[in-house]
C-alpha positions in Angstrom: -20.4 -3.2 10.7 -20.5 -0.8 7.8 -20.0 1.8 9.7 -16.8 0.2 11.5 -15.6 -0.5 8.4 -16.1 3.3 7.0 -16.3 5.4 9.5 -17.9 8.9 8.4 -14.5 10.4 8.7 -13.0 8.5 6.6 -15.6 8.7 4.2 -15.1 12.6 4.2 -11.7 12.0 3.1 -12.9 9.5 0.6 -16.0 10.7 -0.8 -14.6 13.7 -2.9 -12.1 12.1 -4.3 -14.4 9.4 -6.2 -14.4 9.7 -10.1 -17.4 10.4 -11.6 -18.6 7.4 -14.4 -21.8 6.6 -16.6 -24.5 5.0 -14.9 -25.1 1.9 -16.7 -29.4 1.7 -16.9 -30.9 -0.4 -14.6 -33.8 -2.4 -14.9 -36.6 -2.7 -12.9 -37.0 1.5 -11.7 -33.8 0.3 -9.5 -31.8 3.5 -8.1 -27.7 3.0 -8.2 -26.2 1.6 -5.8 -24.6 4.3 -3.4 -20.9 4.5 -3.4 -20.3 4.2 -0.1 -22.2 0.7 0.2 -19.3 -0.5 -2.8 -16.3 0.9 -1.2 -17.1 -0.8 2.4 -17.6 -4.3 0.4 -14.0 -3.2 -0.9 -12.6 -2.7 2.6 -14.5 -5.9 3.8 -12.8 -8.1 1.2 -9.3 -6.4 1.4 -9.7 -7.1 5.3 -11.5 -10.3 5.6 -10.0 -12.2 2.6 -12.9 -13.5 1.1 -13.5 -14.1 -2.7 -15.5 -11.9 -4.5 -18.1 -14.2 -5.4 -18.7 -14.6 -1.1 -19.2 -11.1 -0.6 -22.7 -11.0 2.0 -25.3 -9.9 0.7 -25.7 -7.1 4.2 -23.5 -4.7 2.4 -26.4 -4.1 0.1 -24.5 -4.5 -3.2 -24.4 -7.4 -5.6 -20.8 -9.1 -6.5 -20.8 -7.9 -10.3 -21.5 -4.6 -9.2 -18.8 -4.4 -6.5 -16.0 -5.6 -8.9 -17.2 -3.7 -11.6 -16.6 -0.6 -9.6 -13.4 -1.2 -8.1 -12.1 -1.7 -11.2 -13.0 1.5 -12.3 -11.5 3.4 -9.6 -8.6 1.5 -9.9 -8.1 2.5 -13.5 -8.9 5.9 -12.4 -6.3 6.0 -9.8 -8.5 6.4 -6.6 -6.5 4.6 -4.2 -2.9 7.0 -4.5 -4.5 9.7 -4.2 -6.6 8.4 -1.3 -3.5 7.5 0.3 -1.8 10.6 -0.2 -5.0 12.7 1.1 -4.5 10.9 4.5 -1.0 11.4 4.5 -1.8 15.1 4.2 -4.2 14.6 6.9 -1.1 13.4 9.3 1.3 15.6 7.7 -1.1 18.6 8.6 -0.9 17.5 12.4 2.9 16.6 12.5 2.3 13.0 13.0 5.1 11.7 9.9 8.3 11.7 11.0 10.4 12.4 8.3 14.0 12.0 10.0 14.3 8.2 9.0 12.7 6.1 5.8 12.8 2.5 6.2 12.1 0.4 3.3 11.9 -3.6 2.5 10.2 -6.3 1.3 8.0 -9.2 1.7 7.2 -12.3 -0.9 3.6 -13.2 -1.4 2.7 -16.9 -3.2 0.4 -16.1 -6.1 -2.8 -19.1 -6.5 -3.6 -18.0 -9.8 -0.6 -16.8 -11.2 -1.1 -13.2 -13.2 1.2 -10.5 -14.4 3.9 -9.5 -12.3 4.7 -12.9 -10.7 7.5 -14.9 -10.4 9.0 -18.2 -9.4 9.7 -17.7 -5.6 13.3 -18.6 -4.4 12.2 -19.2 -1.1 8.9 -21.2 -1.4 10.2 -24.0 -3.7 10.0 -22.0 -6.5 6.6 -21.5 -6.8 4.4 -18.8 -8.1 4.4 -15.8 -6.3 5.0 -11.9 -6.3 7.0 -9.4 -3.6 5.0 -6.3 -2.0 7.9 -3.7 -1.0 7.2 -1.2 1.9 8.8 2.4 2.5 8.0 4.1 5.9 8.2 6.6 7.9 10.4 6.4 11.4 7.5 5.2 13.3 6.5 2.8 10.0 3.8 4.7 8.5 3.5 3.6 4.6 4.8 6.5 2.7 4.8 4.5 -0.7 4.3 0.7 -1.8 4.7 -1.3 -4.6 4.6 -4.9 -6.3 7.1 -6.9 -8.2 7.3 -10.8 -9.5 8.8 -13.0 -6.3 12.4 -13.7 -7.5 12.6 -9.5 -8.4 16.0 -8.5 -6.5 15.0 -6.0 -3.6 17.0 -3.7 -4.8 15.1 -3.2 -8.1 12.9 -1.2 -6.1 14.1 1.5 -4.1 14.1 4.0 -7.0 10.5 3.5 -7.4 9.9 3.4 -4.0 11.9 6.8 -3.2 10.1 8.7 -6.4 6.2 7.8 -5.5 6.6 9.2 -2.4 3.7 12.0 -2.2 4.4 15.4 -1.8 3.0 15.8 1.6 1.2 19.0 3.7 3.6 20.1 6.6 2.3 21.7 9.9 5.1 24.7 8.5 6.7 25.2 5.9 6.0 23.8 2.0 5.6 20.4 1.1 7.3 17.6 1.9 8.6 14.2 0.1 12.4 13.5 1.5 13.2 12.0 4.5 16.6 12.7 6.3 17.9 9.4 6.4 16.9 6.1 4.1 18.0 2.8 5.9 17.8 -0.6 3.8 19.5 -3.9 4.4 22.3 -5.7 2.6 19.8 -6.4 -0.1 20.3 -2.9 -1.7 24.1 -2.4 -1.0 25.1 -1.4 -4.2 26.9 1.7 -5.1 25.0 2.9 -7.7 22.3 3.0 -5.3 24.0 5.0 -2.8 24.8 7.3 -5.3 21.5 7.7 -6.4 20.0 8.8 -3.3 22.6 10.8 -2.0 22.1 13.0 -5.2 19.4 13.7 -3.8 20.1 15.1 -0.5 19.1 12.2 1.5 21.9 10.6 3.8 22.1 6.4 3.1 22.4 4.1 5.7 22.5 0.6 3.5 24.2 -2.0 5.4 27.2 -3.3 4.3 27.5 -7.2 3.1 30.2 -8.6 4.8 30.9 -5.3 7.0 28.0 -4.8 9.4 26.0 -7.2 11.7 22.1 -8.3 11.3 22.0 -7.1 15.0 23.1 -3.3 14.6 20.9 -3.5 11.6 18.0 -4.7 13.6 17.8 -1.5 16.0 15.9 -0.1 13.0 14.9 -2.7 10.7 12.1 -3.9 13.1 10.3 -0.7 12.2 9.6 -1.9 8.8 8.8 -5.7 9.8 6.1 -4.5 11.8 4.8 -2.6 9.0 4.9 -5.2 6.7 3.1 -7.9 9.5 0.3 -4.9 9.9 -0.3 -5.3 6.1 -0.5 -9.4 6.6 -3.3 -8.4 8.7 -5.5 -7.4 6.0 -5.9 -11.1 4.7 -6.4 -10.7 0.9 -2.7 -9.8 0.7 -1.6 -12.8 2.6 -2.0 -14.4 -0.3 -2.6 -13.2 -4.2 -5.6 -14.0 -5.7 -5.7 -11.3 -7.9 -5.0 -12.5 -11.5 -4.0 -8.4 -12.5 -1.1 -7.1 -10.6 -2.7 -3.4 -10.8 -5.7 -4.8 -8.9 -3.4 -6.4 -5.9 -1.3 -3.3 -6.0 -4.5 -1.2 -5.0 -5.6 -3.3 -2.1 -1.9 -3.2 -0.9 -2.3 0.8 -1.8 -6.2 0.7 0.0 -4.3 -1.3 3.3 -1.3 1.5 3.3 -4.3 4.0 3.4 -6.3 2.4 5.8 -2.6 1.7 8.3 -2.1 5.8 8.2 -5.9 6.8 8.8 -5.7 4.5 12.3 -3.1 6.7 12.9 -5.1 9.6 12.5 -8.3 7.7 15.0 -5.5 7.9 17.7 
């Protein structure tokens, strides 16, 4: 299972990107645990769901350890730059198409509670926090993000439209700007069209009021089935994660994992 998990390819990509840290001393003669052994655990519990505490003991690593570790690559800032290193991987091979962003987002109920959550306005306003999605035209994850539930959509574009990587083109220089962003009526303000029209990007915000949920749909549906492929990796169907910086790198972890299948094809 380990090594369906983490295939060696993708643990080319991953492997020199890990940060160096202190070993802490072991007792007992023991060697450290490898590094690859901890970051399929991570994978397992991103995709399975399960607590950290029922992490099987097959994967060769104890639960202290494992948490210990992705904490420290998440503080380190592992997971963007994994993501982006795939991304450079497609990007290399033409495989991002770059004529159309879509972006949107989906609310998430939170068990614990934690930073960056929020009463949800459409889950009887309970505790809960919004992951927001920019693809590509064929819904590849080109940046992602977290906010409390009852955040306004909108809040997020800017974010979402600056973290995207500068990625490896087959030709030419890098790239970060698609031709086109589309959005729903959530993000139809004009300050918003402005703002990405300075720069050089073309807006296609539906109107409120002005445009139909069915013209709207002949893209939107892109970015749904993005956001159902993240639902798929069951620790972000719902938050456990009391620190918001710990869910947003298993939603950064899923984008990553959602490009390199794209790469296996």
């Amino acid at each position: 299972m380990s090594r369906r998990l983490v295939p060696d390819e993708l643990w080319a990509l991953v492997e020199p990107l890990l940060p160096s840290f202190s070993v802490r001393p072991q007792g007992g003669g023991r060697a450290p645990v490898d590094d690859r052994m901890v970051f399929t655990a991570v994978v397992y519990v991103l995709t399975s769901g399960c607590a950290w505490r029922y992490l099987p003991p097959s994967f060769g690593v104890t639960v202290p350890t494992a948490h210990r570790r992705f904490t420290e690559w998440t503080k380190a800032g592992l997971w963007p730059r994994l993501h982006r290193a795939v991304l450079d991987e497609l990007g290399s091979k033409g495989e991002i198409d770059w004529s159309r962003a879509v972006l949107d987002g989906a609310s998430v109920r939170a068990k614990k509670g934690g930073s960056m959550t929020g009463p949800n306005p459409v889950d009887r306003g309970k505790a809960g926090s919004k992951i927001h999605v920019l693809s590509d035209r064929a819904g590849l994850p080109l940046s992602v993000a977290v906010s409390a539930a009852n955040t306004n959509d909108s809040y997020a574009l800017k974010p979402l439209v600056m973290a995207i990587p500068a990625v490896t083109s087959r030709r030419g220089p890098r790239r970060r700007k698609p031709g086109k962003l589309h959005a729903d009526k959530a993000y139809d303000q004009a300050e918003l069209r402005d703002w990405v029209r300075d720069r050089g990007i073309v807006v296609r915000i539906a109107r409120k009021g002005i445009e139909s949920s069915k013209k709207l749909g002949k893209h939107r549906w892109v970015i749904e089935r993005s956001i159902a492929w993240f639902f798929g990796y069951h620790r972000l169907s719902l938050r456990y994660d009391r620190y918001a910086n710990h869910f947003c790198a298993f939603l950064t972890l899923a984008a990553t994992l959602t490009c390199y299948k794209k790469l296996t094809k």
